[in-house]
C-alpha positions as CSV (number, residue, x, y, z in Angstrom):
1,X,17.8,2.1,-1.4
2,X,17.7,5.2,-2.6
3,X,14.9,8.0,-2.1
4,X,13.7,11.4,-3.3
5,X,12.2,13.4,-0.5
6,X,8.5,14.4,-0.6
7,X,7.5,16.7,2.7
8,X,10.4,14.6,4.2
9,X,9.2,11.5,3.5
10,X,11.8,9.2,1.9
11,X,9.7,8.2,-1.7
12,X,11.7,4.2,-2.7
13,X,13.0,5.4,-6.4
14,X,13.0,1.5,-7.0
15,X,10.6,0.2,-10.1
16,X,8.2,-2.0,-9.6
17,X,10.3,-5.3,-9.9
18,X,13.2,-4.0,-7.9
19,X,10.2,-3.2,-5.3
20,X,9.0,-6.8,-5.5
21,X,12.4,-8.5,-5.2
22,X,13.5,-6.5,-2.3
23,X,10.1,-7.5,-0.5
24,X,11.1,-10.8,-1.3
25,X,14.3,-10.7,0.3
26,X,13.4,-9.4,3.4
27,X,11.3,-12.3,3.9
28,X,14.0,-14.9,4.5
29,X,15.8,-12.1,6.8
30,X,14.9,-11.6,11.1
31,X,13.6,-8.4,11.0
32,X,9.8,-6.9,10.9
33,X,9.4,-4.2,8.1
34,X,6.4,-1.8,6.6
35,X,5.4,-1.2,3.6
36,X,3.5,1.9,2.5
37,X,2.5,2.8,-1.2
38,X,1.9,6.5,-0.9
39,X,-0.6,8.3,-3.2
40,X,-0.7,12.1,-3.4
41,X,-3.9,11.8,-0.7
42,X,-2.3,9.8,2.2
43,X,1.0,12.5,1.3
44,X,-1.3,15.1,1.9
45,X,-2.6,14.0,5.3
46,X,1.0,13.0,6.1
47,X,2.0,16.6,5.3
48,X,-1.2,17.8,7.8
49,X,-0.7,15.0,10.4
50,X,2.6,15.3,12.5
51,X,1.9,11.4,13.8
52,X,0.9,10.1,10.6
53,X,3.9,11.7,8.8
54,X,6.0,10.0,11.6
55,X,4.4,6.1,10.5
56,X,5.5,7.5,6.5
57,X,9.1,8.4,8.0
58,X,9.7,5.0,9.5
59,X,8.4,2.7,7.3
60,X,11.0,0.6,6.0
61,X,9.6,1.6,2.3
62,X,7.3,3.9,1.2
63,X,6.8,3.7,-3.0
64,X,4.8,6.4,-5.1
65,X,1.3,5.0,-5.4
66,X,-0.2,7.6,-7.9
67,X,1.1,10.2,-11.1
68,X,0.5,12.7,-8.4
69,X,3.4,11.4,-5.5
70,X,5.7,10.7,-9.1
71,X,4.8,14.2,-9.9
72,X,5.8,15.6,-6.2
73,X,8.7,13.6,-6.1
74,X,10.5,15.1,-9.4
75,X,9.3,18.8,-8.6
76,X,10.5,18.7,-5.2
77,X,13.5,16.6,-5.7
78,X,14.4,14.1,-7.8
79,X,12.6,11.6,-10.2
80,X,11.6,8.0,-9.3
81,X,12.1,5.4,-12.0
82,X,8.0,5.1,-11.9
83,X,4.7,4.9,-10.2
84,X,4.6,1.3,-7.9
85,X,0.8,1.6,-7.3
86,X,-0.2,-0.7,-4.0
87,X,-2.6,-3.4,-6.2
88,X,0.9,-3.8,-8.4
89,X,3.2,-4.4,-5.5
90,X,0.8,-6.9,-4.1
91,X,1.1,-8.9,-7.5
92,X,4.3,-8.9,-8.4
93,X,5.0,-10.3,-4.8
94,X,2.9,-12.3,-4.9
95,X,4.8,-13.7,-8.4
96,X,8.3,-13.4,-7.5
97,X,8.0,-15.2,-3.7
98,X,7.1,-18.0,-2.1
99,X,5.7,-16.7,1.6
100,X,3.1,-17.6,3.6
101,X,-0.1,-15.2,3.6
102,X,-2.3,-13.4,5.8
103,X,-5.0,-11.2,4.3
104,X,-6.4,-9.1,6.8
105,X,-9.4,-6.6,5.7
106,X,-12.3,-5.3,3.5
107,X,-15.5,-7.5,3.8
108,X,-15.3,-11.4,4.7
109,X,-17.3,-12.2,1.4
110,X,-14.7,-10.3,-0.6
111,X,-11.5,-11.4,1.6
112,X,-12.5,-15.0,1.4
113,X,-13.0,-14.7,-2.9
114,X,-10.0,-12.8,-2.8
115,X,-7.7,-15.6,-0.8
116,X,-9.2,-18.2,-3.2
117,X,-8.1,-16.6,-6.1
118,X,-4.6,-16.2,-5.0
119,X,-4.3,-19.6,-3.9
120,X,-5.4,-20.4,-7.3
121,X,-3.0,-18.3,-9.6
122,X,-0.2,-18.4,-7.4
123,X,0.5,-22.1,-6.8
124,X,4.0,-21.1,-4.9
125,X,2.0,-18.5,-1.9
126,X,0.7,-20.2,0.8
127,X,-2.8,-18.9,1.9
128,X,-2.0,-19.5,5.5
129,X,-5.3,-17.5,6.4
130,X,-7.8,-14.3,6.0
131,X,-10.1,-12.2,8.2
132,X,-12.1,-9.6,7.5
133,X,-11.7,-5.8,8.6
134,X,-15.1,-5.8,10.8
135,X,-13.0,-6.7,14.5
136,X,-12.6,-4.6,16.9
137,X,-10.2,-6.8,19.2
138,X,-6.4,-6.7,18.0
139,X,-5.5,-8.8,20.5
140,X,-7.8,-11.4,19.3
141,X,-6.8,-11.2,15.8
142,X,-2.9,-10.9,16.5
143,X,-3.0,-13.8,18.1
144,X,-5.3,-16.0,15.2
145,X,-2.4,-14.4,13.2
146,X,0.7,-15.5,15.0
147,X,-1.0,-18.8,15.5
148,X,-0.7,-19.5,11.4
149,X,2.7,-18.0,11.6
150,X,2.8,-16.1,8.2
151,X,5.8,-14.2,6.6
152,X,3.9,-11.0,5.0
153,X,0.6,-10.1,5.9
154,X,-1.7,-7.6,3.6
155,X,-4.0,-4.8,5.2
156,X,-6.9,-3.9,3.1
157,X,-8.4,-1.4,5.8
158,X,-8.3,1.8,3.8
159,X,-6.0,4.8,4.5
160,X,-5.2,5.7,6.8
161,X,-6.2,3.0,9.4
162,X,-4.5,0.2,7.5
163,X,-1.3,2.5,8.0
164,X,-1.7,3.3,11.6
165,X,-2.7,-0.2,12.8
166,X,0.5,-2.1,11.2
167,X,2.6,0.5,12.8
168,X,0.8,-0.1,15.9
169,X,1.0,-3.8,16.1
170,X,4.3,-4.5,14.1
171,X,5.9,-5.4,16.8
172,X,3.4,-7.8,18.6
173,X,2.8,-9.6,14.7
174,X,5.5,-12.6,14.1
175,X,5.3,-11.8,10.3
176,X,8.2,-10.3,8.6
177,X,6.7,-7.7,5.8
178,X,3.0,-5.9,6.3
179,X,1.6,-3.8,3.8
180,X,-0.9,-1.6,3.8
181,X,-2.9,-2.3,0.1
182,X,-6.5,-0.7,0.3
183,X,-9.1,-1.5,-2.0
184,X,-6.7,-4.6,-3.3
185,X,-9.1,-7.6,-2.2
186,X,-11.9,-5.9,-4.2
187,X,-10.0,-6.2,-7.4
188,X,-9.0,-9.5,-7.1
189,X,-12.0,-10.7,-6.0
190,X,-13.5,-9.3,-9.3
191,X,-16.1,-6.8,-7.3
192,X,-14.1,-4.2,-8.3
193,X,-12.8,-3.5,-11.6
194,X,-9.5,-1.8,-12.3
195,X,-8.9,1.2,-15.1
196,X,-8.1,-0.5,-18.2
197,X,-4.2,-0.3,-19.1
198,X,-3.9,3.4,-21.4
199,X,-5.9,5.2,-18.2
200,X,-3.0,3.4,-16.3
201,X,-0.5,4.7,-18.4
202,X,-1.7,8.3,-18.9
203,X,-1.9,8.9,-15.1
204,X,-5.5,9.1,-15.0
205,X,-6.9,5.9,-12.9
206,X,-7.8,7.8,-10.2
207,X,-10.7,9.7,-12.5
208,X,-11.6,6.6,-14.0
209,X,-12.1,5.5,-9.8
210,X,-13.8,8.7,-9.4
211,X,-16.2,8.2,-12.1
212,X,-16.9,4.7,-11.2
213,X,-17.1,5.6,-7.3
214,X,-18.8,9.4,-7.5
215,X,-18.6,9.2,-3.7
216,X,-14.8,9.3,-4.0
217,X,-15.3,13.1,-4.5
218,X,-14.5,14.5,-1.0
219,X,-11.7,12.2,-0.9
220,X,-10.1,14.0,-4.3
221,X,-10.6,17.3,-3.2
222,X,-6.9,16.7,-1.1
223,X,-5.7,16.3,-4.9
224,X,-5.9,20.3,-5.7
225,X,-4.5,21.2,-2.2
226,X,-1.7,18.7,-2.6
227,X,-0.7,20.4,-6.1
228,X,-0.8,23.8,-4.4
229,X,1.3,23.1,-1.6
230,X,4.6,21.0,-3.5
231,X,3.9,23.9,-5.9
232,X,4.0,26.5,-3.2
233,X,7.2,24.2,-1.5
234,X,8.9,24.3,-4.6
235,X,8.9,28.2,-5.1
236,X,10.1,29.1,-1.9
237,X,12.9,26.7,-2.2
């Protein structure tokens, strides 16, 4: 798979399909695997937090989630074919495989609509089970896991706990794929609605979220300290 390096995290230059596809494939192989889509604000606290940086640089992919990471990625390096936003990569997996699914996170109203849903569109995934992200034993919800014996879970817990807890638990899940996919459930559960398609495609969805969601604004202030540093990064080099 090939990369371009943002703040010496490996960014996949796959597209969104070849993302998808190679998701697929490493569910029919015997090895556990992260997935991380990376927008410029968890690459900011990567670039600020030595141990969260070190989850980014093992994860078995880590796709640019945002114009900004795309952005970084060209400037510092060299282009990716295009942005593979989280909520995307989650689809088209959900499309192109036939796995058994956990969905782990956001609230149980929302997790439950959201399993429904898939179970509905997708006739080929299995909805082995779902659980909201209000726990506080992993133990306990490892093992209701393992018990349904799943090949990819999805963690809506928000970044960067999502992040940090696969990479925590990896090991002690029997699934072969988790990903990390935020605010995912919301959308397909219909409580949230996405940007239409041209705010997509003119880089802009996370001020359409910001309009939507004015309490997002402390969140986007990493966005202006994220440009300054690749900036700064990219003029010393």
């Amino acid at each position: 798979m090939e990369t371009s390096k943002v703040f010496d995290i490996d960014i996949s230059k796959l597209d969104l399909l070849e993302s998808a596809n190679l998701v697929n494939k490493w569910l029919s192989q015997d090895k556990k695997r992260q997935v991380v889509t990376a927008n410029s604000e968890m690459l900011y606290l990567a670039y600020k937090d030595k141990e969260f940086k070190n989850i980014l640089q093992n994860a078995d992919m880590v796709t640019p989630d945002g114009v900004g990471s795309v952005w970084a990625a060209k400037t510092l390096d060299t282009a990716v074919k295009e942005r593979v936003a989280g909520y995307d990569l989650l689809r088209k997996i959900l499309e192109v495989s036939r796995a058994k699914v956990f969905l782990l996170g956001a609230k149980d109203e929302v997790v439950k609509s959201a399993a429904r849903k898939i179970g509905k569109q997708y006739q080929e995934i299995d909805v082995v089970g779902y659980k909201d992200g209000y726990f506080v034993d992993d133990e306990l919800v490892i093992k209701e896991i393992n018990s349904l014996e799943p090949d990819i879970i999805f963690v809506a817990l928000g970044c960067p706990r999502q992040e940090i807890w696969i990479s925590k638990n990896l090991e002690k899940l029997n699934v072969k794929v988790a990903m990390g996919v935020g605010g995912s459930f919301d959308v397909i559960a219909g409580i949230v609605k996405r940007a239409p398609i041209i705010w997509q495609k003119l880089g802009v969805e996370w001020l359409y979220r910001l309009i939507k969601q004015p309490s997002r604004f402390t969140r986007m202030l990493a966005l202006p300290k994220f440009v300054y540093i690749v900036l700064k990064m990219k003029v010393l080099n």
